[in-house]
N, C-alpha and C positions, 0 to 999 in steps of 0.2 A: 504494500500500500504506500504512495507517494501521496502524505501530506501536503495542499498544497494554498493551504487559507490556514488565518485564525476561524474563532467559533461566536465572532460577537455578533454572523449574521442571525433571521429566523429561520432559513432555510437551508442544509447541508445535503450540496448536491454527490449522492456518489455513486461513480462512473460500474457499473458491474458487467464488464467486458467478456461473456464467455456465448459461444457457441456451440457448446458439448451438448444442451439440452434439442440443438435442432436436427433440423433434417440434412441443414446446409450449413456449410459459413456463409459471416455477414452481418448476423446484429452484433456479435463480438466487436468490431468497430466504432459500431455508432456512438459510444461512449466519448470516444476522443473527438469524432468527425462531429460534434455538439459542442463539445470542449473546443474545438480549433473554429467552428463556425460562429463563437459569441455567444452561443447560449446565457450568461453570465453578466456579459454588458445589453443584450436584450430586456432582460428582466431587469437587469437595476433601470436601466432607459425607463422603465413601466412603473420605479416607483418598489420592487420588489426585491429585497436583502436576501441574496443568495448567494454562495457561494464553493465552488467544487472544492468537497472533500477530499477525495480525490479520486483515485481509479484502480480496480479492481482486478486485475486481468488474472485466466489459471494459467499454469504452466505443467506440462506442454502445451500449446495453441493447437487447437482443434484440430485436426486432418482435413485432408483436401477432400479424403474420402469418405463415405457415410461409415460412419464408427456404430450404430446399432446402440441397443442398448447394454446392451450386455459390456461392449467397448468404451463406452461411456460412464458406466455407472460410478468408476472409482473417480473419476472428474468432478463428475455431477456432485457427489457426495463431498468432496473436498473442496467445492467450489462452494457450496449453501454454508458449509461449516466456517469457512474464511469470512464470506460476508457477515453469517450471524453475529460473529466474533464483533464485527468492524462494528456493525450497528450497535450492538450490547454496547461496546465503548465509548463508543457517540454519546448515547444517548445515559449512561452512566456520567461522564465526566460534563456532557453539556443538556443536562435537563430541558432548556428550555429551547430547542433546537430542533427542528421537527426534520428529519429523514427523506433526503428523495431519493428513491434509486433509479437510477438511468442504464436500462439494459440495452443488449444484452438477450438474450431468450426468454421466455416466460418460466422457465426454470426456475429461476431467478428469484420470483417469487419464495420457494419454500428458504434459504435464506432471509430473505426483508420479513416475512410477517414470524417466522422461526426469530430470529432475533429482536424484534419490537416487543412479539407479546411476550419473551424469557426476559427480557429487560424493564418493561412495566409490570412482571409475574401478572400477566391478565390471561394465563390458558384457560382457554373456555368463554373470556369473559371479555374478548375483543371482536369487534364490530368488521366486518369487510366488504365493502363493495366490491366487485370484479366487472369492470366493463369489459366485454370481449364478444368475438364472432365465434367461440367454442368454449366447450367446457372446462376443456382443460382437466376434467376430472376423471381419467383411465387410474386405472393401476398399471405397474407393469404388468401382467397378466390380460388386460384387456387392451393394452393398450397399440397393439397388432393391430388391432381393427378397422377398415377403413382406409382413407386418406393419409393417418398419421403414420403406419408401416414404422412404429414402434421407436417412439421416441420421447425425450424427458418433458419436452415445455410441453406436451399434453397431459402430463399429470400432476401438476403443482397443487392444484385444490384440493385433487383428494388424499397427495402426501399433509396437506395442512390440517386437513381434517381426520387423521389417523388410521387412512386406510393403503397401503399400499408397502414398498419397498421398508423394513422397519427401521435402517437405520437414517434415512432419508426424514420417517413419523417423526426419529428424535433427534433431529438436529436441533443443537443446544440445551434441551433434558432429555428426558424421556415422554413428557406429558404432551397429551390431544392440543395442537394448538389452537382451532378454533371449533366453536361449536356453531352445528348448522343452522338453531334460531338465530344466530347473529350473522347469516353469512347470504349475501342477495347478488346474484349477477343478471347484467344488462346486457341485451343487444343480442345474445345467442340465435343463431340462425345456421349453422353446420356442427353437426356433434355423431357418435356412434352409441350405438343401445346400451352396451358398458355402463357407459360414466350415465348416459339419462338415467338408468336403472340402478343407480349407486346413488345418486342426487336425487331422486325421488323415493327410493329410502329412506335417506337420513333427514329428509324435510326440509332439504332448501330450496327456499325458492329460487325462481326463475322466469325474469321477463326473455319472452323471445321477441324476433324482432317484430310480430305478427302482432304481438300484444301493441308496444310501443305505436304501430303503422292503425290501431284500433284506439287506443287512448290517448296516444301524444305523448312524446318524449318528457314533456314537465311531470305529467300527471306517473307516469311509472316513474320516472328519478325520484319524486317525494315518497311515493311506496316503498322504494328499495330502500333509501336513507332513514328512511322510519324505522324500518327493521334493523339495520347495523349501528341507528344512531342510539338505539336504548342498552346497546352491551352498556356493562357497567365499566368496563375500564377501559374506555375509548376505543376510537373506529382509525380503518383507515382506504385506502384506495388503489386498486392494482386497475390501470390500464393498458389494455391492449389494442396496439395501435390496429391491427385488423377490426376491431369491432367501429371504426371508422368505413364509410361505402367508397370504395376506390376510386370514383369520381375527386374525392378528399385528398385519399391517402392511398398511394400506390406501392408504395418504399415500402413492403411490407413480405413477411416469407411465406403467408398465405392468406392472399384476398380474397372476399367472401362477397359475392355481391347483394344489392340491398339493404346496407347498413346504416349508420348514424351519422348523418349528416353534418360535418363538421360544424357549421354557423349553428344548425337545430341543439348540439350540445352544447355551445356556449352559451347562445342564450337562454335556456333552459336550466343549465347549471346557475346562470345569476341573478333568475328568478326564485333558486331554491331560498330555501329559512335554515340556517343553520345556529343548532342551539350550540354547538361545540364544535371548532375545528379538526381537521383529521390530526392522527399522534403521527402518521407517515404518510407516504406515497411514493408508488412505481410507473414508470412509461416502457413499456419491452416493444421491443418487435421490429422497430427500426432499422430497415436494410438499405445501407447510403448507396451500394452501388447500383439500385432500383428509382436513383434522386438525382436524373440528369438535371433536370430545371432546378430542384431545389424545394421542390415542393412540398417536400415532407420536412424537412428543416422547417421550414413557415407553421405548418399545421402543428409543429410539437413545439414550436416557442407559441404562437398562439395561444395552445392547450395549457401551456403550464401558467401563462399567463392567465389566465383562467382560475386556475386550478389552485393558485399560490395569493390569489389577490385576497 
């Protein structure tokens, strides 16, 4: 980890550079190509005190070749444990400093919310939005299925929620990190029977994107916030940049068409009522060399700008 700020902003941005959880390389990157693009003087320009913690990368860097899971898993598992470390520390020595991690794969996640809720001790009792175009929630075991031909950023929910690979369940104790009354995802419209049948199990909800295209994006973002905003020990926020509709957001490692209209989430996000800010936030899925124009750079200073206001 390169240090590369004090902690007197409210925002510590940190870069989690790995593509062991995908199918490809490519969001491994986007950590720095955010970092080297301004990401940092964007937000201050807006008014918004952030600054990169720093950057995260595994070592080895991914293969050129699809590594599987099986090739993976000691990465995968070394990588969640480095981050959780990092955030535990963060947010130990700087309390008052709220976590953004900038990936990277959606892997990523069992790191960031693995370390936030071991470091506020809130298992069970922390709140999670997941905006995204999948569930995210296979085990390895289901996670063959489909599209995904068995790989990690499809299973970060249900590693969070205690079902799947066990040492991946206990990165940083052994305890369930989140429970499924506190855990709401948005925008779902591509998923495999698996994880639907594991998430409708365990009772979490889920807006798809049919519901949103029925009620209106304000009206499910207050439903979902309702449910993660009453955990007792604070909420926080995993997006992924696919549950954006590719008209938006193309930079992405699997576009999903018919999704969240970029302008429809901002404004709708700063119509919400929030009684309590989130205690973190993540952006995954970022693929720079998919961002000839730059157009995804724009949409994720935007988003954060959003997001951090």
């Amino acid at each position: 980890m390169t240090v590369m700020a004090d902690h007197s902003s409210s925002y510590a941005l940190i870069g989690a550079g790995t593509a062991w959880g995908a199918a490809a390389p490519g969001p491994d990157i986007a950590p720095d190509i955010l970092l080297a693009g301004g990401l940092e003087d964007y937000l201050r320009a807006h008014h918004i005190v952030a600054r990169w913690h720093g950057l995260l990368a595994p070592f080895p860097p991914r293969p050129d070749h699809d590594p599987g899971m099986d090739e993976a898993y000691g990465m995968v598992k070394y990588f969640s444990r480095n981050l959780c470390h990092e955030i535990m520390e963060l947010m130990a020595m700087h309390p008052h400093v709220t976590p953004v991690t900038i990936g990277g794969d959606h892997s990523v996640a069992i790191g960031t919310w693995s370390g936030v809720t071991t470091a506020l001790k809130a298992h069970g009792q922390f709140g999670l939005l997941w905006i995204d175009a999948h569930m995210d929630a296979h085990t390895p075991i289901t996670a063959r299925q489909g599209k995904w031909g068995g790989h990690f950023h499809g299973t970060p929910l249900a590693h969070l929620l205690g079902h799947g690979e066990k040492s991946l369940c206990e990165v940083g104790n052994k305890r369930t990190k989140l429970k499924p009354g506190y855990t709401a995802l948005v925008g779902v419209r591509s998923y495999e029977s698996g994880e639907a049948e594991l998430l409708k199990e365990l009772g979490v909800r889920v807006f798809m994107m049919d519901e949103i295209k029925q009620r209106g994006l304000h009206a499910v973002l207050q439903d979902a916030l309702a449910i993660v905003t009453k955990a007792p020990r604070g909420w926080g926020l995993s997006f992924d940049l696919d549950a954006l509709d590719p008209s938006d957001m193309r930079a992405v490692g699997t576009t999903e068409p018919n999704g969240i209209k970029l302008n429809d989430f901002i404004q709708s996000w700063k119509k919400q009522s929030f009684a309590s800010k989130p205690r973190a936030l993540e952006m995954v899925e970022y693929i720079p060399a998919k961002d000839d124009d730059g157009h995804g750079i724009a949409a994720i200073q935007k988003l954060l700008q959003t997001l951090l206001s």
